[in-house]
C-alpha positions in Angstrom: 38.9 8.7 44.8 35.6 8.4 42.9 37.2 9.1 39.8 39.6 6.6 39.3 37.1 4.1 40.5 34.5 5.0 37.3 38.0 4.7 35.5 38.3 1.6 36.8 34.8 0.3 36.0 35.3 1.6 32.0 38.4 -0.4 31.9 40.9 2.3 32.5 42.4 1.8 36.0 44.6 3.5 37.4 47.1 0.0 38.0 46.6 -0.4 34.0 45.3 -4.1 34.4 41.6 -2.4 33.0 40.7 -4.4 36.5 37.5 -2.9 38.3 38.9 -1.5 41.6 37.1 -1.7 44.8 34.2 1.2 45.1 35.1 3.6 47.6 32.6 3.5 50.6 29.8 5.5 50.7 27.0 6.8 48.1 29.1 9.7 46.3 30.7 6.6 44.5 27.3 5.1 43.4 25.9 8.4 42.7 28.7 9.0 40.0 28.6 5.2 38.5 24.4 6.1 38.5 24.9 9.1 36.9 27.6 8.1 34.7 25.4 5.1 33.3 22.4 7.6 32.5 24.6 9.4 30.6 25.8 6.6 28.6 22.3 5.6 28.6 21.1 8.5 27.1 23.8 8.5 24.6 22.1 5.4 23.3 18.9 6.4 23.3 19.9 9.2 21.1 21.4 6.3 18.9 18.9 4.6 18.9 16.3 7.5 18.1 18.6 8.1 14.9 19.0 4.3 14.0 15.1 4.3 13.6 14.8 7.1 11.6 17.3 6.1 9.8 15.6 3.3 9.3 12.1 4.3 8.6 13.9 6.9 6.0 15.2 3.8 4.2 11.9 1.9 4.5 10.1 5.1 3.0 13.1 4.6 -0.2 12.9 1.2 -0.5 8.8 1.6 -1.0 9.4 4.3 -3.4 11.8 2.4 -5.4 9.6 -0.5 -5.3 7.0 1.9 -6.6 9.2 2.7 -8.9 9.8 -0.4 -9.8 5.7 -1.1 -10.5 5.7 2.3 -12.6 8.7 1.1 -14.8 7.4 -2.3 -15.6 3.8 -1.1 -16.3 5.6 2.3 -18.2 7.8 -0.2 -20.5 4.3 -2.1 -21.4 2.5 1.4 -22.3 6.0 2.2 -24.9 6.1 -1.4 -26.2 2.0 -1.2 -27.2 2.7 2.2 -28.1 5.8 1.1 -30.6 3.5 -1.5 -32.3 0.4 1.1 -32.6 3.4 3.2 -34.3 4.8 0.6 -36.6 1.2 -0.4 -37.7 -0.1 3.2 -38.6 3.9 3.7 -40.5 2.6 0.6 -42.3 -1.0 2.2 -42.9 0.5 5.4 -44.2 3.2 3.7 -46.5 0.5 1.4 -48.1 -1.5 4.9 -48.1 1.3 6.9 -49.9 1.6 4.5 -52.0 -2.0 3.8 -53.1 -1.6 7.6 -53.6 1.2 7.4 -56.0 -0.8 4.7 -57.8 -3.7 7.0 -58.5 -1.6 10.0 -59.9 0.2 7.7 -61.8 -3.2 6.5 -63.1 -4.2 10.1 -63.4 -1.4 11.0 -65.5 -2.2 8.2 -67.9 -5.8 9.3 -68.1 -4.9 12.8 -68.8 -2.6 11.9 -71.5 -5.5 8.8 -73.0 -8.1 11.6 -73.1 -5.7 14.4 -74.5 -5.3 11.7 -77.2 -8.6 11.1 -78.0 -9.5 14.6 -78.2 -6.8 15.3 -80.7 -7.8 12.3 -82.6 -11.5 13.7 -82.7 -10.0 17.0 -83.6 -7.9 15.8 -86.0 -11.0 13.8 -88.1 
């Protein structure tokens, strides 16, 4: 019987030993092991066919993350020249605020002086 003998040739005999039994005579027997094997051959095509884009998917990540990667490093170099063009102009406008002060200080004592004067030449 041609189905217990492709059974027999997956390791499920009909003794239970998993033992290949002998082919039954004839090309119905073949025709069943040929047709069972394209099958399974088919079924790891198909395997295959979704291993490889599963693999080219994950070769398309892997460039992207290694892209990444590139964009990172070169982004962290823009912030860190970036931080020092900040912390020099926070310098530059603390040095300028506080030239600033200096002169309205300076213009509040040459206010008063000249108030002074001119209430000392009013005064004579």
């Amino acid at each position: 019987d041609e189905d217990s003998w492709v059974k027999s040739l997956l390791g499920e005999g009909a003794t239970g030993s998993g033992a290949p039994q002998a082919a039954p005579s004839g090309r119905s027997a073949h025709a069943g092991e040929v047709s069972e094997l394209k099958r399974q051959l088919a079924v790891l095509q198909a395997a295959a066919r979704r291993d490889a884009d599963a693999l080219c998917a994950l070769e398309v990540e892997r460039h992207r993350w290694h892209t990444n990667q590139s964009d990172t490093s070169r982004l962290q170099e823009e912030v860190d020249a970036l931080q020092k063009r900040f912390d020099t102009c926070l310098e530059v406008l603390g040095a300028r605020n506080e030239l600033i002060e200096e002169m309205e200080m300076d213009t509040r004592e040459m206010k008063t002086a000249y108030k002074e004067q001119i209430s000392l030449l009013a005064a004579q």
